[in-house]
N, C-alpha and C positions, 0 to 999 in steps of 0.2 A: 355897206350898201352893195346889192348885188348887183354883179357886171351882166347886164342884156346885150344877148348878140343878135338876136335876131324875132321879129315879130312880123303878125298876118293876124286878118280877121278872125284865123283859127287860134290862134294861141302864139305862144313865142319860148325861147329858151335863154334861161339865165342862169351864172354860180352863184352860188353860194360863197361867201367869201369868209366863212369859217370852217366850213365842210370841205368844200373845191368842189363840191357834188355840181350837178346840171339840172336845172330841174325845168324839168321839160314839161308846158300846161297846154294842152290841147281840149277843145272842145269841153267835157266838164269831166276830164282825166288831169290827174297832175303824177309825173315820173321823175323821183330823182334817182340819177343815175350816177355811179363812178363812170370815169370817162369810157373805159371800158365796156362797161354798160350800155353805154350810151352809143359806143361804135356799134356793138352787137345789135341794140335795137334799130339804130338805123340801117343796119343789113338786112335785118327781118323786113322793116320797111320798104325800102328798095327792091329786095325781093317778089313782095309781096304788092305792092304798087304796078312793076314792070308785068307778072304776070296776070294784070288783072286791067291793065290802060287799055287796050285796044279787042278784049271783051266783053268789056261793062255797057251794056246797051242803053241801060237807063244811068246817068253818072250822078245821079242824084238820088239814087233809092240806095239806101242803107243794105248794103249785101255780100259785104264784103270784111271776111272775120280774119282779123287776127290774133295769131295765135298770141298765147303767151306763158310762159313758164312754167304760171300757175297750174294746178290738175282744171281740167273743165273749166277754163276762162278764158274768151276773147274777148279781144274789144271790135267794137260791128261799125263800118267807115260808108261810106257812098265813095263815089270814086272822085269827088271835088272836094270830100276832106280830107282822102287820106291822100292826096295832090297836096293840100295846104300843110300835114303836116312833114311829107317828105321838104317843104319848101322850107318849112322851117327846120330840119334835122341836116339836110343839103348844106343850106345855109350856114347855120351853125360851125358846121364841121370845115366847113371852107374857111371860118373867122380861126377857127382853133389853128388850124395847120400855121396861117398868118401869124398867129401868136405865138405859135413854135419856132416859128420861121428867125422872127425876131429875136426871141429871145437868147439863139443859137445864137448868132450873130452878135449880140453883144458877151457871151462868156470869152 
């Protein structure tokens, strides 16, 4: 069964508990990621989130690309849902560290 750490009306992130992958479901995107991955994307996120909060005039029109690895592919946010998925990536990454936290702690 896979472990969920975090959910929102936009989507949420869980492992996979054969893989360890994260797979990350937003809006009608689905990402799984090595953890790796997954930090990278949440940089891109954040990045990409911080320089675009307090120019977005309309936070609800789709206008807002992100880039991604792929040749000629972004994916296109309004600025209330690439808010909802930093909330869930944020999130996330706060329950992992916990879980690192611990687990140190008991070796």
């Amino acid at each position: 069964m896979a472990q969920f750490f975090h959910h929102n009306d936009f989507g949420y992130c869980a492992r996979c508990p054969r893989t360890c992958h994260l797979h990350v479901c937003f809006g009608n995107v689905a990402l799984a990621a090595t953890p790796i991955e997954f930090a990278e994307f949440r940089r891109v996120v954040t990045d990409t989130w911080q320089h675009h909060c307090l120019r977005t005039h309309d936070p609800e029109a789709r206008c807002i690309a992100l880039r991604t690895p792929a040749p000629h592919l972004a994916l296109v946010f309004s600025l209330v849902e690439l808010t909802q998925l930093s909330d869930i990536l944020e999130n996330t990454a706060l329950l992992l560290e916990v879980e690192q936290l611990l687990a140190s702690q008991t070796e």
